[in-house]
C-alpha positions in Angstrom: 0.0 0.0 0.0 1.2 3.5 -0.8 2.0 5.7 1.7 0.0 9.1 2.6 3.0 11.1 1.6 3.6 9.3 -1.9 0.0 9.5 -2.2 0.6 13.7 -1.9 3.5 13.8 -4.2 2.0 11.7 -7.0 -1.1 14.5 -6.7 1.3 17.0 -6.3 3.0 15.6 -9.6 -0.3 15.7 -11.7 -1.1 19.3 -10.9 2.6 20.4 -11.6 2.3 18.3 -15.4 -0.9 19.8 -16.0 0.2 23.6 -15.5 3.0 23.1 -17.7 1.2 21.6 -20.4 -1.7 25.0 -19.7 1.2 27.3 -20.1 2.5 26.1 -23.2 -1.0 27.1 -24.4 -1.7 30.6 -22.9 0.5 33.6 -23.7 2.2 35.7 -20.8 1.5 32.7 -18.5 1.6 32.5 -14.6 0.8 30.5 -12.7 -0.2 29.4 -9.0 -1.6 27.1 -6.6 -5.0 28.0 -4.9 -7.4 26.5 -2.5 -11.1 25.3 -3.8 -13.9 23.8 -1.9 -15.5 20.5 -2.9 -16.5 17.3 -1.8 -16.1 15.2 -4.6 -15.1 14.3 -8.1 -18.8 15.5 -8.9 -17.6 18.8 -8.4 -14.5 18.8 -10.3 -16.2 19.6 -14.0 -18.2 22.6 -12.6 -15.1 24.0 -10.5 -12.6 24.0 -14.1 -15.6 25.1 -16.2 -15.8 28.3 -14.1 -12.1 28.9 -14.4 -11.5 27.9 -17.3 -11.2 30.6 -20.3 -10.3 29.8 -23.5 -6.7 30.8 -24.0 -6.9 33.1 -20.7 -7.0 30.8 -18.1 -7.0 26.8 -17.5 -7.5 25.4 -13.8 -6.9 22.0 -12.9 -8.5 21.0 -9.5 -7.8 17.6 -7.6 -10.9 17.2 -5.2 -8.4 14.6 -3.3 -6.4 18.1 -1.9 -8.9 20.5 -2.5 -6.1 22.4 -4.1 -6.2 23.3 -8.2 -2.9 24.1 -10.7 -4.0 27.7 -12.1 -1.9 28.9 -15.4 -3.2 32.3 -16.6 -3.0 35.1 -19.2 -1.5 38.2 -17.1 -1.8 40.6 -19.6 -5.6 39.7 -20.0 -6.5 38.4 -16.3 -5.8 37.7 -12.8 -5.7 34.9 -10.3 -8.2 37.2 -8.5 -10.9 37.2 -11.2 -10.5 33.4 -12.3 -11.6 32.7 -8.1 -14.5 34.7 -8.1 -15.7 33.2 -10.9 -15.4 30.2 -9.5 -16.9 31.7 -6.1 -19.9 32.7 -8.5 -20.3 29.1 -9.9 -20.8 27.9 -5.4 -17.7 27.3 -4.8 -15.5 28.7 -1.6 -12.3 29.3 -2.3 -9.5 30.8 -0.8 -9.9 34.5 -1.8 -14.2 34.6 -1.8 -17.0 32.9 -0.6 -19.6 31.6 -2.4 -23.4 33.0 -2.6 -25.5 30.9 -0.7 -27.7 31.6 -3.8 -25.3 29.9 -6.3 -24.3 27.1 -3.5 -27.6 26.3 -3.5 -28.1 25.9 -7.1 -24.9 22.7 -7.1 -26.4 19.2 -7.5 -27.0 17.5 -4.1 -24.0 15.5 -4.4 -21.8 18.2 -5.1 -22.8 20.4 -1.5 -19.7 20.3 0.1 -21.3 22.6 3.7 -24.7 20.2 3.2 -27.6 21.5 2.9 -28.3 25.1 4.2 -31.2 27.9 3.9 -30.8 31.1 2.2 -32.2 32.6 6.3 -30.0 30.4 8.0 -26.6 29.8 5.9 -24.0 27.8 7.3 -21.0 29.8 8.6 -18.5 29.3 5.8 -15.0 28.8 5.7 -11.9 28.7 3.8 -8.5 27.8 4.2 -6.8 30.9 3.7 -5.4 33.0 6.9 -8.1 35.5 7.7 -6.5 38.6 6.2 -6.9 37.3 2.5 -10.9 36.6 3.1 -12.7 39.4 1.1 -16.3 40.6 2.1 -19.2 37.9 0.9 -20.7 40.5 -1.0 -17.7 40.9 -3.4 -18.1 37.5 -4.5 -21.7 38.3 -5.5 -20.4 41.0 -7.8 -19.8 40.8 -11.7 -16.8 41.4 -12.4 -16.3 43.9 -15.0 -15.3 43.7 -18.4 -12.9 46.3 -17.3 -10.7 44.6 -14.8 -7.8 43.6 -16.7 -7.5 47.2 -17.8 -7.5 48.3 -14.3 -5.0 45.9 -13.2 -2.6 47.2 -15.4 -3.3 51.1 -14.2 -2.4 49.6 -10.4 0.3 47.5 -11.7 1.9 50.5 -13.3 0.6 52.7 -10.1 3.1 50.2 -7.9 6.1 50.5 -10.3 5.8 54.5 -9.7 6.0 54.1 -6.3 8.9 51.6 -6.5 10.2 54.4 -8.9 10.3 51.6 -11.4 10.8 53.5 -14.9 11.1 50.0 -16.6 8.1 48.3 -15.3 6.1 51.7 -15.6 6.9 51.6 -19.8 6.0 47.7 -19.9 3.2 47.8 -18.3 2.0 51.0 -20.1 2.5 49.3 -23.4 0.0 46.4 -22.1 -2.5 49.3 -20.7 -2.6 51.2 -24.4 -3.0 47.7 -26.0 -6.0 46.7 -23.3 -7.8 50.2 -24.4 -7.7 49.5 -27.5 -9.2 46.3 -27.5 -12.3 46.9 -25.2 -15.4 45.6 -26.8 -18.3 48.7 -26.1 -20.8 45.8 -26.8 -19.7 43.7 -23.4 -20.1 46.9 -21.0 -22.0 47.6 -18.3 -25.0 50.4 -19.5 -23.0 52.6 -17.1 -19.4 51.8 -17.8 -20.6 52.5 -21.6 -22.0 55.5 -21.0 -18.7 57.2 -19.3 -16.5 55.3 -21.8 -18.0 56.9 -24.4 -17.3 60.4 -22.9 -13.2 58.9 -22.0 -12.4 56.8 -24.2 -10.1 58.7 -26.8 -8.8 60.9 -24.2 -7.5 57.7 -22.6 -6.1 56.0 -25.3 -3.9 59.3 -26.4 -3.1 59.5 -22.5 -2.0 55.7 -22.5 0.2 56.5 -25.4 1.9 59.5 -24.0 2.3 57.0 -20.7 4.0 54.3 -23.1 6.1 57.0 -24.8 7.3 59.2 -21.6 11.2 59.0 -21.2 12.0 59.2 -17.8 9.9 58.8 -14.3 9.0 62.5 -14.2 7.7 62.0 -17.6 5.7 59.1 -16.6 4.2 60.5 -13.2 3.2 63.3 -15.4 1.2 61.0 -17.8 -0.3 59.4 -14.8 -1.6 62.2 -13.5 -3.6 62.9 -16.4 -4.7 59.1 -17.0 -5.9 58.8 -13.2 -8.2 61.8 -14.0 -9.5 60.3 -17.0 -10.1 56.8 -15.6 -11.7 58.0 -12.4 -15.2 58.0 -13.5 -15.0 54.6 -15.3 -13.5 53.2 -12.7 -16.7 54.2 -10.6 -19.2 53.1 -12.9 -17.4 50.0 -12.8 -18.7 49.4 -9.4 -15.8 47.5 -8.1 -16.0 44.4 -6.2 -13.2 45.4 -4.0 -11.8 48.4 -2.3 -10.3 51.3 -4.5 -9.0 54.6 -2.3 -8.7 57.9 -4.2 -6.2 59.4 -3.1 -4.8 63.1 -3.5 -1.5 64.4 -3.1 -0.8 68.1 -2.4 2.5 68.6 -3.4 2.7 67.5 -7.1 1.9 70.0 -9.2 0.1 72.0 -7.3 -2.0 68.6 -6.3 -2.8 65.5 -7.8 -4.6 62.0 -7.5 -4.0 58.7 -7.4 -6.0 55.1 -7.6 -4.8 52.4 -5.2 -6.2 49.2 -4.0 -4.0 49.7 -1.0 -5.6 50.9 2.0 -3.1 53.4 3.0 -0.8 56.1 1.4 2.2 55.2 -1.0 2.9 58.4 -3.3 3.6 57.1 -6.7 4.6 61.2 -7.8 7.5 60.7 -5.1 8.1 57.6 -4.1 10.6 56.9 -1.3 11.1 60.7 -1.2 8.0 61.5 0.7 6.0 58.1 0.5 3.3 59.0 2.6 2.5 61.9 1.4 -0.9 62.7 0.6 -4.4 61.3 2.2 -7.6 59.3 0.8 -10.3 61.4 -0.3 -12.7 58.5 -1.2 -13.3 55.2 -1.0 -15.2 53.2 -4.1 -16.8 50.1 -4.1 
């Protein structure tokens, strides 16, 4: 009889083969391990079908370890939007819980907490530490069409404040191309609306971002984006925190978008990191 730890590492070995064979298929590929909740191999199908996105994302889940092999697009998505889709499909995981609504909704055999009431839910739980559990509602929201294009903004947000001039031009380069391919037809009725007022200011503003020489140059250009992307940001209705934050000092004052609770300048960096304060909160 095998042992419990070969057991593991043959597991272990299946995930590991079956995220290298998904990155050799998906562009700009990372990848990670993440925690799903299920109780069987009845779940397995619906748990990959809800992470799964046709040269985006592929997720491989062993109901055995509860633990799935995630390879994904990072120029097109994140770890964090392939788990609350899969939240959205009734399934905790360790970054959202499920709606008791969609939980509900599984086939009997495939109820992991039982069965619960949407006036009495059972208390659920994940395996994640406490500080990455996000609020229940977020896992009820839909994320939008948007998010990849907002990742980039706080992706090139961080490299400011790291005073990255590199990572700022990447990433700017991946923000002009995500403008550019946004499909009006898959927004929100609100997200349209603003887009329609934004969207060639941002694409020329995205450009002069991917074009600035220097990091002055750049934290210029992202003054002027943040202002632009603001309002679409909002309308997005994001499922998670975003602070709006102002600094005083630059240029006679200017604002940043964070999904940091807290203040990291990106116009200075370590020069004067904290200044500035949060003027509003979105969600």
């Amino acid at each position: 009889m095998q042992s419990i730890k070969n057991i593991s590492l043959g597991l272990f070995m299946t995930l590991i083969t079956s995220s290298i064979y998904a990155g050799a298929q998906i562009s700009n590929a990372k990848t990670a391990t993440v925690t799903i909740r299920g109780n069987s191999r009845a779940c397995k199908t619906q748990i990959e079908k809800a992470g799964t996105q046709k040269k985006q994302a592929q997720l491989t889940w062993d109901p055995s370890t509860q633990k799935a092999a995630l390879v994904y697009n990072s120029h097109t998505t994140t770890k964090d939007a392939v788990l609350r889709r899969v939240a959205l499909a009734g399934f905790d995981n360790e970054s959202y819980n499920a709606p008791v609504t969609a939980y509900q909704a599984l086939p009997e055999g495939c109820r992991y907490k039982g069965n619960i009431t949407a006036m009495h839910p059972q208390k659920d739980t994940c395996d994640a530490p406490m500080e990455q559990h996000r609020d229940h509602a977020a896992a009820n929201a839909t994320v939008s069409k948007l998010e990849s294009l907002y990742q980039s903004y706080f992706s090139i947000q961080q490299a400011l404040v790291r005073s990255d001039a590199k990572t700022v031009a990447q990433k700017a380069g991946e923000l002009a191309g995500l403008v550019r391919s946004v499909k009006m037809g898959e927004l929100s009725a609100r997200e349209h609306n603003v887009w329609m007022s934004v969207m060639k200011k941002l694409d020329q503003q995205a450009a002069a971002l991917k074009g600035a020489s220097g990091i002055e140059k750049q934290r210029a250009a992202f003054a002027s984006l943040t202002e632009t992307l603001y309002p679409l940001i909002k309308a997005s209705g994001s499922p998670y925190k975003v602070y709006y934050n102002h600094c005083p000092m630059y240029h006679g004052g200017a604002y940043w978008l964070s999904k940091e609770q807290g203040i990291k300048n990106p116009y200075y960096g370590s020069k004067m990191l904290t200044c500035g304060s949060t003027k509003e909160t979105l969600q």
